[in-house]
Every structure is written in C-alpha cells, then in structure tokens.
C-alpha positions as CSV (number, residue, x, y, z in Angstrom):
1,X,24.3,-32.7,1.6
2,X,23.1,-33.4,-1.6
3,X,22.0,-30.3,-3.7
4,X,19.0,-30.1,-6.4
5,X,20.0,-28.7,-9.5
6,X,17.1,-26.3,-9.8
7,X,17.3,-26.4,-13.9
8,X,14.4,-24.4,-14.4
9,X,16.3,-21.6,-13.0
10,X,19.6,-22.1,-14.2
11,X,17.6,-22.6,-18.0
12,X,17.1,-19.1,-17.3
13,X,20.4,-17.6,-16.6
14,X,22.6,-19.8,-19.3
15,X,21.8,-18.1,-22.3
16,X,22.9,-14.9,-20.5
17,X,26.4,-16.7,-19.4
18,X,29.4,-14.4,-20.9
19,X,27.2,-11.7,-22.0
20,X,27.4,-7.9,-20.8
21,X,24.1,-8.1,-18.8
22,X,24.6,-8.5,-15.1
23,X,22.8,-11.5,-13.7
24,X,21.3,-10.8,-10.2
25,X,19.3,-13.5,-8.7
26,X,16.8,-11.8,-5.9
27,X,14.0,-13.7,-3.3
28,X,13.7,-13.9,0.3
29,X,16.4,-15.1,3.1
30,X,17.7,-18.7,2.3
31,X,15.4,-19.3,-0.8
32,X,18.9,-20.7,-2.4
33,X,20.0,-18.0,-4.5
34,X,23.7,-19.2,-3.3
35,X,23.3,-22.3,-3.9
36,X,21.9,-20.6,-7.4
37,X,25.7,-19.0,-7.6
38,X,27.2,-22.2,-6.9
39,X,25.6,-24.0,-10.0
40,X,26.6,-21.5,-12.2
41,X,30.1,-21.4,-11.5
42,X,30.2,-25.3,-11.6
43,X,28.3,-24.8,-15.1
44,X,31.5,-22.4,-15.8
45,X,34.0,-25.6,-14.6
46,X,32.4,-27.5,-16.9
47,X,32.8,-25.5,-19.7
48,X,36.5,-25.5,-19.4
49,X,36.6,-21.8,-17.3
50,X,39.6,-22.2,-14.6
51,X,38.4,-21.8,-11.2
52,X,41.7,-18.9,-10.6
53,X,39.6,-16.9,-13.0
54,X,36.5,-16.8,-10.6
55,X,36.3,-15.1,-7.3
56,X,33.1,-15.3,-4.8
57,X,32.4,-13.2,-2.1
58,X,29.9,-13.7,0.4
59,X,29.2,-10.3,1.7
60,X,27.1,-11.0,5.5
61,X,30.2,-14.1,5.9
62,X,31.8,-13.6,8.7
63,X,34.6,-15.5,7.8
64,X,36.3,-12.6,5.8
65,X,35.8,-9.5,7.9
66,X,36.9,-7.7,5.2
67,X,34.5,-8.4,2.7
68,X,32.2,-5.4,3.9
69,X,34.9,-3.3,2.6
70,X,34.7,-1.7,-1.1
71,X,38.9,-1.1,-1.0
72,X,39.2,-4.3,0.0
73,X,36.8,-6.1,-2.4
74,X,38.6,-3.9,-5.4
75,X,41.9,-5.4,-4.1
76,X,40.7,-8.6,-4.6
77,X,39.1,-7.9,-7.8
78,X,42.1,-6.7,-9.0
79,X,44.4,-9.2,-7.5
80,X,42.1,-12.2,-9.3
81,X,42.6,-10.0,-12.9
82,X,46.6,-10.4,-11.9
83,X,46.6,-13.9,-11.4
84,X,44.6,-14.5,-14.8
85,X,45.0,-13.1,-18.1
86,X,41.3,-14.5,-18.8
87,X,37.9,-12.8,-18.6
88,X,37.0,-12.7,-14.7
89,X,33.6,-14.2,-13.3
90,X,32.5,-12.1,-10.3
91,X,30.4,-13.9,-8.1
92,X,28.8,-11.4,-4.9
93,X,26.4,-12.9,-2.7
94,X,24.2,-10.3,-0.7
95,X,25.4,-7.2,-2.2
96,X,22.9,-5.1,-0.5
97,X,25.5,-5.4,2.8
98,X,28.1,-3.5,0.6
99,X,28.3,0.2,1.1
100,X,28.1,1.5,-2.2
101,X,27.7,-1.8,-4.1
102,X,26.2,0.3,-7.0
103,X,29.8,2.5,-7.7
104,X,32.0,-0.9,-7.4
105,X,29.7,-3.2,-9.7
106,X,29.3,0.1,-12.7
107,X,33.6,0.4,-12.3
108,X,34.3,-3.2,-12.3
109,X,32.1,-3.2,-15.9
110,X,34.2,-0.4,-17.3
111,X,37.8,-1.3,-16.0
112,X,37.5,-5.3,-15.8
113,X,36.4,-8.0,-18.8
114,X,34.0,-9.8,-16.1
115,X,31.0,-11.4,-16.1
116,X,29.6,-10.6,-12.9
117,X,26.4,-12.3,-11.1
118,X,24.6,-11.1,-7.5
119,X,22.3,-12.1,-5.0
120,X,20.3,-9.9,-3.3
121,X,17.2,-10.3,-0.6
122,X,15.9,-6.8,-0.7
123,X,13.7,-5.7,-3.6
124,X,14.9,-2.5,-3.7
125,X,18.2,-3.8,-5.2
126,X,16.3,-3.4,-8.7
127,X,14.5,-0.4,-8.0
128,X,15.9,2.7,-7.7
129,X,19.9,2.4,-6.7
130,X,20.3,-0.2,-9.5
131,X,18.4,1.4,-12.4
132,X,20.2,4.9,-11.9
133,X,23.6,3.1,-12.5
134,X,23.0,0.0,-14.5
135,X,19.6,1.0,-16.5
136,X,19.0,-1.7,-19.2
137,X,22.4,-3.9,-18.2
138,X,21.1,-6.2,-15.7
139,X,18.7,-9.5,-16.0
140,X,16.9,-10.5,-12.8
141,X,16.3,-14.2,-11.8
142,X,13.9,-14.7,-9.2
143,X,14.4,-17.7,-6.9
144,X,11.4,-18.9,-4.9
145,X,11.9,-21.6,-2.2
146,X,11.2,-25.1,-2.9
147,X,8.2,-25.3,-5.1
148,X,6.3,-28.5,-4.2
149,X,7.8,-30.5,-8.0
150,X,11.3,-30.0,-6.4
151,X,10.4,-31.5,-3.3
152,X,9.3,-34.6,-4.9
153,X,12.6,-34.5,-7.0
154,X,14.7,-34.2,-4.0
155,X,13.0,-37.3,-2.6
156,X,13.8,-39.3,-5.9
157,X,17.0,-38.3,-6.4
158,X,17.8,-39.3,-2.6
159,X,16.6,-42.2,-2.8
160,X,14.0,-41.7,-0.4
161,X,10.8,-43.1,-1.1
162,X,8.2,-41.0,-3.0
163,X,4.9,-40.5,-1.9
164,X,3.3,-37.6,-3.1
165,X,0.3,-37.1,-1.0
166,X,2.7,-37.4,2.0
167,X,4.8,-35.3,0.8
168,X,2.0,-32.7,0.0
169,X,0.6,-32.9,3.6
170,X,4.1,-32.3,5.0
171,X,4.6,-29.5,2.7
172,X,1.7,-27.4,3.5
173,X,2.6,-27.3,6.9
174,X,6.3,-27.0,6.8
175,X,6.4,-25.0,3.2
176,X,9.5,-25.0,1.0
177,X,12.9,-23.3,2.4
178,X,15.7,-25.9,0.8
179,X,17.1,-26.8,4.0
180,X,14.0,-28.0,5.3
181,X,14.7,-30.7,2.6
182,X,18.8,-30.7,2.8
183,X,18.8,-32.4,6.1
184,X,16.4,-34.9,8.0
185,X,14.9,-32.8,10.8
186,X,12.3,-33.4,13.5
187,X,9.1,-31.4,13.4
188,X,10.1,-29.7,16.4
189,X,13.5,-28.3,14.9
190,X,11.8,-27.5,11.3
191,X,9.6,-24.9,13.0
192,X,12.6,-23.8,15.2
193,X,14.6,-22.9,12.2
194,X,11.5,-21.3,10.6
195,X,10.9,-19.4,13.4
196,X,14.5,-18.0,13.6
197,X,14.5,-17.4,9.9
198,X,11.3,-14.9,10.7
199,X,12.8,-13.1,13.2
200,X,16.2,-12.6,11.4
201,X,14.1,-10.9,8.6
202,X,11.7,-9.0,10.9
203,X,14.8,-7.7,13.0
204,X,17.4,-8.0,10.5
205,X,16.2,-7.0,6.8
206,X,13.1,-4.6,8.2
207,X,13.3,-3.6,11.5
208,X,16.6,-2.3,11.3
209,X,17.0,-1.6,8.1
210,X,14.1,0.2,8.7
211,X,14.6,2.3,11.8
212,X,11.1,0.5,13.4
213,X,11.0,1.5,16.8
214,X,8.2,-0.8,18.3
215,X,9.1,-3.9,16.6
216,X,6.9,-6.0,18.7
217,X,4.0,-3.7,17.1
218,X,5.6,-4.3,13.2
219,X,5.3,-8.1,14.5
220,X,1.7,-8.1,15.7
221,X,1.0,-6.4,12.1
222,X,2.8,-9.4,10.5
223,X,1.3,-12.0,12.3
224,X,-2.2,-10.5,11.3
225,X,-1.4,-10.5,7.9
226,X,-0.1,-14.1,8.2
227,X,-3.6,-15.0,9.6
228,X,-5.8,-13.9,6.9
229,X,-4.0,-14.7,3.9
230,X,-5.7,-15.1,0.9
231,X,-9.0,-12.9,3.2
232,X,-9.5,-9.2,1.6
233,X,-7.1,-6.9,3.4
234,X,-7.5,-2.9,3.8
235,X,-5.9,-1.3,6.3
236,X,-9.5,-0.1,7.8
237,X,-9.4,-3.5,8.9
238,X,-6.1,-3.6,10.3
239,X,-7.0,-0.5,12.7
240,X,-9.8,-2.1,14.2
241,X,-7.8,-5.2,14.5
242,X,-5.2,-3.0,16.8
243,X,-7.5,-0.9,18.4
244,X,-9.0,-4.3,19.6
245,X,-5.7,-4.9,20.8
246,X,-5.5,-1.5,22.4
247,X,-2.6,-0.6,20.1
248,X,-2.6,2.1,17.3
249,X,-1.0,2.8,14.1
250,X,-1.8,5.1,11.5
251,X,-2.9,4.0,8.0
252,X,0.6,5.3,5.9
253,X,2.5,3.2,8.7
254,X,0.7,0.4,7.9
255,X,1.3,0.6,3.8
256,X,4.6,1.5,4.8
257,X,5.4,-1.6,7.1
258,X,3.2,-3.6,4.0
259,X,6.4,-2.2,1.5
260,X,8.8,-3.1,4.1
261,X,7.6,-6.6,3.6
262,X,7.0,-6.6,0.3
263,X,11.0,-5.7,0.0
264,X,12.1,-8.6,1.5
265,X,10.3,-11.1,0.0
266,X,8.2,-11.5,2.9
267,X,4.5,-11.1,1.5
268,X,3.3,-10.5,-1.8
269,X,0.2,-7.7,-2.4
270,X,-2.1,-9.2,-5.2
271,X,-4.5,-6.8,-6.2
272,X,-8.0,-6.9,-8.2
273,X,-9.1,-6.6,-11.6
274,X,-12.0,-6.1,-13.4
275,X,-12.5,-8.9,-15.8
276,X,-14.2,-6.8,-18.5
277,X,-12.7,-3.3,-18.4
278,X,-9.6,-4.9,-17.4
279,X,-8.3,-2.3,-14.7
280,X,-7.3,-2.4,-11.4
281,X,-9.0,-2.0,-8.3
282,X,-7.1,-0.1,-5.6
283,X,-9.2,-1.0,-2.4
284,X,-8.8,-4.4,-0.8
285,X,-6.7,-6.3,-2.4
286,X,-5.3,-9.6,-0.9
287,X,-1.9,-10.4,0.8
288,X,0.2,-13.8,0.0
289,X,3.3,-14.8,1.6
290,X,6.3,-15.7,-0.3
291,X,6.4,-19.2,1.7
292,X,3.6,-20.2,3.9
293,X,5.8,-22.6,5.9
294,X,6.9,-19.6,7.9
295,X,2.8,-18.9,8.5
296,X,2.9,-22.2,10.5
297,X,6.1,-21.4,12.8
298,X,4.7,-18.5,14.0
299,X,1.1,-18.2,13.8
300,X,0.2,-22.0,13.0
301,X,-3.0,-23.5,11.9
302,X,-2.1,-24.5,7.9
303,X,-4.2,-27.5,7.9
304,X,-6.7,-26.5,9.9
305,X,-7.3,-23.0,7.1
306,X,-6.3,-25.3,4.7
307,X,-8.5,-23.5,2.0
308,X,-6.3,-20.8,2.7
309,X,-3.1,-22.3,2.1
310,X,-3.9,-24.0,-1.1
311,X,-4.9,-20.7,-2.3
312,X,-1.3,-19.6,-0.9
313,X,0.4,-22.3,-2.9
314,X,-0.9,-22.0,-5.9
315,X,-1.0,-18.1,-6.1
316,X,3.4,-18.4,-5.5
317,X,3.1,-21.3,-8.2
318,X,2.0,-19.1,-10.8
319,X,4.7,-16.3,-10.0
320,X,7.1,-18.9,-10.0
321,X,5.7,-20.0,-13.3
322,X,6.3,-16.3,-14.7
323,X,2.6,-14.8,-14.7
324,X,1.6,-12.0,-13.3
325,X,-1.1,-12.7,-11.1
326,X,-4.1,-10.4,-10.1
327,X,-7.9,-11.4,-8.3
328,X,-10.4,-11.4,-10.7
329,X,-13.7,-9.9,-10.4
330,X,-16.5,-10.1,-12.6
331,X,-19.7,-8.5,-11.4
332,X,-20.6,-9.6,-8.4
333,X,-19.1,-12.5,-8.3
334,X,-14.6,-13.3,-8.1
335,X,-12.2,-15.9,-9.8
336,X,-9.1,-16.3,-7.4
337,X,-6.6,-15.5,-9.5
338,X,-6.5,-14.0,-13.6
339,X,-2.7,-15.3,-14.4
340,X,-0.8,-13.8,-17.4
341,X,2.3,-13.8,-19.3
342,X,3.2,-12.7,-22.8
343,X,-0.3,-13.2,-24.5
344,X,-1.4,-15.5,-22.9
345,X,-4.2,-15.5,-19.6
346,X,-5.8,-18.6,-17.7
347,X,-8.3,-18.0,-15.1
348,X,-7.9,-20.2,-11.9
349,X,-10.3,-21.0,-8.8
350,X,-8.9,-22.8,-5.7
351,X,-10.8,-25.2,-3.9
352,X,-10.0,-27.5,-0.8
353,X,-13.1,-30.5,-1.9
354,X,-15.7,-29.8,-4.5
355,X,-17.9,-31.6,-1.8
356,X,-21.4,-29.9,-2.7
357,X,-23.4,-28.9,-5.5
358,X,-23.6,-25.8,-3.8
359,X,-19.3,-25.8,-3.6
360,X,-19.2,-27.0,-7.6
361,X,-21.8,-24.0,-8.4
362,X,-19.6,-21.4,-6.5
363,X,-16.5,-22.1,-8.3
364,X,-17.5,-23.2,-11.5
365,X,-20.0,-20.4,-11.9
366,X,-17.6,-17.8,-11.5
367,X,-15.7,-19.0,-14.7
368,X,-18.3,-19.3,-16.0
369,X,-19.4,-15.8,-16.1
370,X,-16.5,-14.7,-18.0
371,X,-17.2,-14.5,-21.7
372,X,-14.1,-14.9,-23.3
373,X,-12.3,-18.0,-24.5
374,X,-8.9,-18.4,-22.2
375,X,-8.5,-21.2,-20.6
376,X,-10.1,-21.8,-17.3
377,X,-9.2,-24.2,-14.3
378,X,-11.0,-25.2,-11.2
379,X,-8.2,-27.0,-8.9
380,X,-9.0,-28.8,-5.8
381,X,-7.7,-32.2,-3.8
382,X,-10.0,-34.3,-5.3
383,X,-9.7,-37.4,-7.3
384,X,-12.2,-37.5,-9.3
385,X,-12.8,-35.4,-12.5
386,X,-15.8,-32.8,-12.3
387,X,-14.4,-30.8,-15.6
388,X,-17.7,-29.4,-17.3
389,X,-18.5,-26.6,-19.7
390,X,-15.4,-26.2,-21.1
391,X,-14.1,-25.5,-17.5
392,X,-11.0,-28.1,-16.7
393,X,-10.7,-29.6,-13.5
394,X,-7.9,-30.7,-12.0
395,X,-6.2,-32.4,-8.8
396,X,-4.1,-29.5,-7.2
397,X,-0.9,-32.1,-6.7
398,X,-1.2,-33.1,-10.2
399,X,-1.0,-29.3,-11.5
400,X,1.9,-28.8,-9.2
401,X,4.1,-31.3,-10.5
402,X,3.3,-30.1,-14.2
C-alpha cells in the first residue's frame, strides 16, 4: 500500500519535534491521523533516533488487550525508559479509549524525558479534560481526509494516470477518506466501507458514548442534516421535519445531538456574520460535513445537488487551509463564505456554472456590495474567465490544487 506523505501536515508538526509541547493530531474516524503518527516516527528514524527508544500504542487495537489498561501502559512506558538511556518518544493513538488518559500523559511529562504525540477522534479531547491538566502544553494538528490536491498526488505518485476532471467527478461522489485511495475498489464496495464507517461513528463515537436511546431517531436527524447541507438550518425546521415524520424531539436534544456531531468530526456548524458590524448571527446558521463522501453512502444524490457539494468542498478546503470560516451577510443579500486567518480575509461565492446573466449578477453582485478592499473570489466549474470589477474568477479544480 503505498502511503502519501501528507507534508503539509507533517510541515506543521516538525518544528515542534523534541519540544515540551505535546503534539495531538485530532479529526474524524480514519482521516489518517495514524498514518500521521507513522510519518513522524519515520521522520525520527531518519534523524538518527533508535527505534528501542520509541514505543506506539494503539489504544481501540485489539491485538494487545492490555493496552486499555493505565498499569499496564505505565509498565510499558517504564519498561521502554529501561531499555534506553535516551529521551523516549511516546506515540498513543486514540487516547480518548484510555481511562484516565489525562493523569497518565501529565505524569509521564513530569517522571519521563519524552516527547509524546496523540491521536484523538473526539473534540472534546482539547476542551475541557485536556486544558485542566495540560493548559498551554499541547499543539493541535488537525487532519482532514484527503483534500482533492492529495488525490491527484496519489495518482501521480502511483503511476496511475492523471486526469483531473475524472478525478474530480469521482471525488464528489466518493469524497476523500485515504483508503478510498489506498486500494483499487469497486463503486459498490467504496460506499460499503463508507457506509460502515457511518455507522461505527453514529453507534460507536455518539450513540454510545452518548447514552442515545433511540438511535434510529439520532440517525433520521443525521441523515436530514446530510440532505440540506450548505441550506439554512434551525432547529424550527428540524421539528417540522420530524413531526412530518410523526416523530418528535425537543429543540435542546436537537443542539445537543448537533454537539454530539460536532465532537466527532462529523459536521461542522458555520455560522453568519454581518459584513459591516462584523458580529455574529445566532439564528440559522448552516451545517457542513467534515467529508461529503459519507453524504452519498447514506443519503446519496452528490451530483444530482451538485451546487451543494461544491459549496461542501470548498467550505472544508478553507478549514483545511487554516481560516476560519463564517457566511457572510451584507444587507440583504449573502457571500458564501468570509474566510480568515491572521490578518488576512477573502470573501468567496460558490457556483456550479455561471450559465446566466441572471447567475453572474447573483454571485458577483454580492461581492460586490461589500466596500472594503480584501480580496474577493467567485469559483465555479467553468473554463472560461468571467473575472470583472476587481472580483477574480476562478475554475473550482484549479483553486483546489493551489
């Protein structure tokens, strides 16, 4: 199986290599934060690091049943310092499954020289278990699944022949989990394993995790949100949705069961801005998913809502690009997504085919309205270049492999 290196993320955790700042790589089920762990400890090989000085535990591997086990991972920690006179490099992969994981990892700093990296697929990890014990002594690394530039570079460096608006086609309906791409599958099996990776992190991660009682209820939920992604979301319209459906949940268990998702990777909440005053707007604000492959194992339908999807893309593209992403509004009229980072903004309107006047006026128009002087992008699948008024235009494959 041949493996991408993924440098953009391993550019990020390098410079923190041998420092005293934990390195904890988070994102959804089978993004590739192992195969994240893995690249670092081959860095560490190759910088002359002996592999008795680095010890890796996988902690949902049912290979080692003892791995669940804090004594038991302390005996191995402490084993590994025996063998080794060296600093130790502490590699724990899914620490969330560790009772207590907080305790261990704050000891292990204090009683071991070790340089110690985790994965993690709850969001939670950072928030409140995590800053009680390690406050200002960790660095997170988000891992996304495949953004579509690494599928075209595991094409290339497979030898496989490269072309892009194939590519792009398949990977709006199939989306970007690593394994998808590891291994030549059939259609038919690609939406199998998407399918099965759903319901491992409805069951596994939320449901259970959870306490959710009527999980076929948490499911219907899910699948609704799946269906209007990118479509302004309250949970008004979620009700009526159910009631439709002659089922029934209360408003809180819907924001809950929204978090629960959120925590997992599952969906991102987006929410709206005023362009000019610059706050946020609490009510309706829009739900992505993390990987929209998984939208067309279960509900289906990515080309057909293609407009949809392209939105999806590029929305995860700019989080994976580090900006923080909210939907613009400016008057009466809104810009898909304001993206910032540091100091700097761009404004960006998604667009299937500027195939009308009436469809250029729409999303140029709403750039247009905004008086200040960041850079703005219309992006759509066409070929041809309709920048005007400052406004740049680009092809959305073009962007993506930026």
């Amino acid at each position: 199986m041949e493996v991408i290196k993924r440098q953009t993320y391993l550019d990020k955790v390098i410079p923190f290599i041998d420092s005293n700042l934990i390195k904890v790589f988070t994102g959804s089920r089978r993004a590739g934060k192992s195969v994240m762990m893995q690249l670092v400890q081959n860095e560490l090989l190759q910088r002359g690091v002996g592999q008795s000085q680095i010890l890796s535990l996988n902690f949902e591997s049912r290979i080692d049943g003892h791995a669940v086990n804090a004594e038991y991972v302390w005996q191995r920690i402490r084993e590994t310092a025996d063998q080794t006179n060296k600093r130790l490099y502490l590699f724990f992969d899914e620490v969330q499954e560790l009772a207590e994981w907080e305790k261990i990892i704050n000891s292990i700093q204090i009683d071991f020289d070790a340089d110690i990296y985790l994965t993690g697929s709850n969001a939670k990890l950072l928030s409140s278990e995590l800053s009680t014990y390690l406050s200002g002594r960790y660095v997170e690394i988000k891992v996304y699944p495949f953004s579509f530039k690494e599928v075209v570079q595991m094409s290339e460096e497979n030898n496989r022949p490269v072309d892009k608006h194939q590519l792009f086609r398949e990977y709006v309906v199939k989306g970007g989990y690593p394994v998808l791409y590891n291994y030549q599958m059939s259609h038919d099996d690609e939406m199998i394993y998407l399918n099965d990776l759903f319901n491992s992190i409805i069951l596994k991660d939320v449901a259970q995790r959870n306490n959710i009682r009527d999980v076929a209820l948490f499911k219907q939920l899910v699948i609704f949100m799946m269906a209007n992604v990118g479509n302004l979301f309250s949970a008004t319209s979620v009700v009526k949705y159910l009631k439709s459906e002659s089922r029934r949940l209360s408003t809180e268990t819907i924001y809950n069961y929204i978090d629960f998702c959120k925590s997992v990777y599952l969906v991102n909440m987006i929410q709206r801005q005023n362009i000019i005053g610059k706050e946020l707007l609490s009510s309706q604000n829009k739900i992505y998913l993390t990987d929209h492959g998984l939208r067309q194992a279960i509900y289906g339908n990515n080309q057909r809502d293609i407009n949809q999807i392209l939105e999806n893309i590029v929305c995860v593209e700019l989080q994976r690009r580090g900006y923080n992403v909210s939907i613009g509004c400016i008057g009466t009229k809104e810009v898909d997504f304001c993206a910032s980072r540091n100091n700097e903004t761009i404004y960006v309107q998604v667009s299937y085919l500027l195939a009308s006047d009436e469809t250029i006026e729409r999303e140029f128009g709403s750039l247009k309205a905004i008086g200040d002087n960041y850079p703005k992008y219309v992006l759509s699948l066409d070929e041809f270049d309709f920048s005007r008024d400052g406004i740049i235009h680009k092809n959305i494959i073009d962007w993506l492999l930026e």
